[in-house]
N, C-alpha and C positions, 0 to 999 in steps of 0.2 A: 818724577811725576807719574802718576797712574793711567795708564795707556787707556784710552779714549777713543772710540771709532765714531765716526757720522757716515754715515751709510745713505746714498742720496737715490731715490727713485727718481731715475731719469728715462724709462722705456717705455713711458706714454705715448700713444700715435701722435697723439696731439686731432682728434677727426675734428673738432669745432673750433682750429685754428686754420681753418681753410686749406686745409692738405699740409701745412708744413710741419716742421718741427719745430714747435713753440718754443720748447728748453732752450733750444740755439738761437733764438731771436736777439739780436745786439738792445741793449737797452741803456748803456753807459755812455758818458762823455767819448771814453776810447774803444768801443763796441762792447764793450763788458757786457756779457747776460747774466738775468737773475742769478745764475748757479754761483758766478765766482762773489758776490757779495755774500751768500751764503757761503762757503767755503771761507773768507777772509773773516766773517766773524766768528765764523767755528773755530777756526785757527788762534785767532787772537783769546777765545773765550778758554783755549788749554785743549781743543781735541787735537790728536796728534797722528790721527790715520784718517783716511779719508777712502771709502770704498762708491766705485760707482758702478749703480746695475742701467744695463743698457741692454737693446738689442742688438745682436749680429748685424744685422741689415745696415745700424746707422752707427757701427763703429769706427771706419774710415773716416765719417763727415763728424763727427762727434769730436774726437781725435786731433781732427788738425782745427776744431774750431774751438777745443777747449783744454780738451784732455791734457795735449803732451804741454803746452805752454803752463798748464797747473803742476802738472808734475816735475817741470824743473824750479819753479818756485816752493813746492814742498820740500824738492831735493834737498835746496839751499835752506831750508828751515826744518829739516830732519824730521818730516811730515810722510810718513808711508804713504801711496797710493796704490789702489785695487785695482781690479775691473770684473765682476760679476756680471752673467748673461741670463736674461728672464727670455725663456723657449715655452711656446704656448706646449711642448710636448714633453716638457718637466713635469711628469705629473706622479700620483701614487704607481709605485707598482700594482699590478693586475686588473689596470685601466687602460682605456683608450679615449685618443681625443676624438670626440662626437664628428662626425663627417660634414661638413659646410662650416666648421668652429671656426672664426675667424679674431672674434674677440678676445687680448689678454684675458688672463685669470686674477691680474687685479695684484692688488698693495701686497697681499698676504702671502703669495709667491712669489713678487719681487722679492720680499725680505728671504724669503726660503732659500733664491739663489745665492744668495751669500753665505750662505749656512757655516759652510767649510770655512771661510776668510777669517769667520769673526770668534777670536777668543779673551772678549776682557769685554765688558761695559760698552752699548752701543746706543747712540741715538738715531732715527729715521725722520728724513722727511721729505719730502715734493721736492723735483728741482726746479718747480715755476711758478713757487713762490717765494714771496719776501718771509722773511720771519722778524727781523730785527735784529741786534746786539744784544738787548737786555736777556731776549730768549733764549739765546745761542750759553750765554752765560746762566743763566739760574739752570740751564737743562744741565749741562757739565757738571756747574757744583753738587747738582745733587746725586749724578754718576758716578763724583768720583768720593760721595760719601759709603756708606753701609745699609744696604740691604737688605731683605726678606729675599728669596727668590723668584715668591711670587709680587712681587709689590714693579707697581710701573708707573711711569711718570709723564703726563701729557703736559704741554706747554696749553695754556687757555687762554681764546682770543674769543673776543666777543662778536658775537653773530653782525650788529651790524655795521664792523665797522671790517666785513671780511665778503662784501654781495658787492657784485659788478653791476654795473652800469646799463651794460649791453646784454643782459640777458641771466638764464636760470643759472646757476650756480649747485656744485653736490657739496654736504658738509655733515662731521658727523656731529647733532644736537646730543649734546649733554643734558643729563638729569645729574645736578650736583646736591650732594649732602650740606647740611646745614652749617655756615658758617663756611662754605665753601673749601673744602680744604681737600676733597674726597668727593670721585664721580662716581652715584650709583649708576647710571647704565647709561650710553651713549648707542645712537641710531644712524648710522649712513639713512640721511634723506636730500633727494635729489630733487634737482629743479624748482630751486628756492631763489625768489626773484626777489628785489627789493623795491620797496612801495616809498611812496611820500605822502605825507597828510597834508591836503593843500591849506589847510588851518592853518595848521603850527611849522608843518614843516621837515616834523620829525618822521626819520628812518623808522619805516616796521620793512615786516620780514614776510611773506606764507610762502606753499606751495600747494599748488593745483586746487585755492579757494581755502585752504588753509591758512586760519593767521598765527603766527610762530611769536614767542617773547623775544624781540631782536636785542634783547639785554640778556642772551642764552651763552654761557660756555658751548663752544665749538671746538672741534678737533679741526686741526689742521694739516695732519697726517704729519705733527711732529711728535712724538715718542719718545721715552727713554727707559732703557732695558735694561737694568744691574748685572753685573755678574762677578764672582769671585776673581782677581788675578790669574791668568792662563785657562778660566774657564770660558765657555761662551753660555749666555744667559741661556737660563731655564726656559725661558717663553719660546725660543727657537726649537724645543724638540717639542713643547703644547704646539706649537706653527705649526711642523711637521703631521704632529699625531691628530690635528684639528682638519688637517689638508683633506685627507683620506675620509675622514667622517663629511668631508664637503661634498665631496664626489660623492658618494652613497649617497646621500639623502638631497643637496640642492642641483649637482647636473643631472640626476636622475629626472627628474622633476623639468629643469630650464637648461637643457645641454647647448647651446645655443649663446645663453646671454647669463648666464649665472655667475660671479665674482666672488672671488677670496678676497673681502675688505678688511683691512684690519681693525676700523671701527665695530664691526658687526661680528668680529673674532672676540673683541676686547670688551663688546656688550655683554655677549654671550659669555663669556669667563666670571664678568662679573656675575651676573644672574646665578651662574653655579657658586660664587664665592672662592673662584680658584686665584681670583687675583685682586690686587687691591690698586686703583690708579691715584695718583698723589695730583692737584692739579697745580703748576708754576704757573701762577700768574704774571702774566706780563703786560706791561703799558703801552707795547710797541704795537705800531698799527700796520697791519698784513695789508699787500698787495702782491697782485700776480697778474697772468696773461691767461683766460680762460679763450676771451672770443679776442681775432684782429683788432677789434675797436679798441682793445684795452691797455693796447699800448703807448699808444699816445699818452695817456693819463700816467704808466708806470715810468717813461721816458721821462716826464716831468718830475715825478715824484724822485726820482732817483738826480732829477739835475739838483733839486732845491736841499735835500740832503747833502750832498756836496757843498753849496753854496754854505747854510746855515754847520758846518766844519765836521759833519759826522765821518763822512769820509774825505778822504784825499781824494784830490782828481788824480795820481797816479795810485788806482787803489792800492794793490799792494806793500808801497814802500815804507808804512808805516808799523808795519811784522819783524 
């Protein structure tokens, strides 16, 4: 089988989770969080490494709340596991980090710290959200097919059926090509709230008096990276060589609050034509934990899946 990495951005503060760490919030029947449903359907979908970026700070609590119980379950299914660390002071050589920086530098440097780990085919995503089964599966098959080196592959979930309840939402809006099959350019846009028409009823979408098409391809910071056997994908050293151009021209600029997005990496690539995105549609409906109030609603969501046979209530035993 063709060696397969999921590589999971986990080093978000979590700040509009009311101080804690969201990633680690229990959401299961047997406290399961979001992360290991992702991981059990990556597993089952054929990926067969599993890399996690974290930060120092919450590797101890991380660890015993998730980590080492995953790693003896991969053991036993000859599933590799990582650990990558995202440091606001990984940055280009013959830079500094701005004085008062407090903010990550965002998706595009978590993936950077993996850099070294990954040699074959990877896919990226959130660890606090849902993606589905069907996702987890059409992103692998087409991983573990043949490649361009520039060619990438976004998982596509429709805008409104990906907006919380409790408040604004970030997501990167897609502009797709006719027939859908191909994204000309996608936007990291934030604070996109969802609306109801007291008419009909129906889900729209804006932000800040904006109205958005809530029937839009969204990124949902899942990805998929090609690469040759024993190599590590192309896109990783454009990451690299993209970083440095970030620093020059956007922390110059907002040293403070400026982010490496990899929507707004992957925008930009396409604009120049350095890369081409493939979009996998899936029918599976996203859910995550943005604000506290959204748990309740994911706690549910996640019993009634159980219930209706998707999962087992012992998740794993079914690998």
């Amino acid at each position: 089988m063709k060696k397969t990495t999921l590589l999971i951005m986990a080093a978000g503060i979590g700040s509009r989770f009311g101080g804690g760490i969201k990633q680690l919030e229990p959401v299961g029947l047997h406290d399961e969080i979001i992360m290991d449903y992702s991981i059990h359907d990556a597993i089952e979908a054929g990926f067969n490494k599993i890399i996690f970026v974290i930060r120092k700070d919450i590797e101890a609590d991380f660890k015993e709340r998730i980590g080492n119980r995953v790693a003896e379950i991969c053991r036993a299914l000859q599933v590799e596991t990582a650990y990558a660390f995202q440091d606001l002071s990984d940055i280009p050589e013959g830079y500094a980090v701005p004085k008062d920086r407090a903010k990550p530098w965002g998706t595009g440097q978590a993936v950077l710290a993996a850099k070294g780990l990954i040699q074959e085919p990877v896919a990226v995503i959130n660890a606090d959200d849902y993606y589905g089964k069907e996702a987890f599966r059409r992103l692998h098959d087409w991983l573990a097919g043949e490649h361009t080196d520039t060619a990438v592959a976004m998982a596509g979930f429709i805008l409104k059926n990906t907006l919380s309840d409790n408040g604004g939402v970030t997501r990167g809006v897609c502009q797709v090509a006719e027939g859908h099959s191909h994204i000309v350019d996608v936007k990291e846009t934030s604070n996109i709230v969802k609306t109801i028409d007291p008419a009909t009823g129906e889900i729209g979408a804006e932000t800040d008096g904006v109205q958005l098409d809530p029937e839009s391809y969204v990124s949902m910071n899942m990805w998929g990276f090609p690469a040759k056997e024993g190599q590590a994908p192309k896109f990783l050293t454009m990451l690299e060589e993209e970083f440095r151009i970030f620093f020059e021209e956007k922390v110059s600029e907002n040293p403070l609050k400026a982010e490496y997005l990899l929507p707004d990496l992957i925008g930009e690539l396409l604009r120049e034509k350095q890369c081409t995105v493939k979009v996998l549609e899936t029918p599976d409906t996203w859910f995550g934990v943005t604000y506290q109030e959204d748990k309740a609603g994911v706690v549910e969501s996640f019993r009634k899946l159980i219930v209706n046979g998707v999962y087992r209530e012992e998740l794993y035993s079914d690998l």
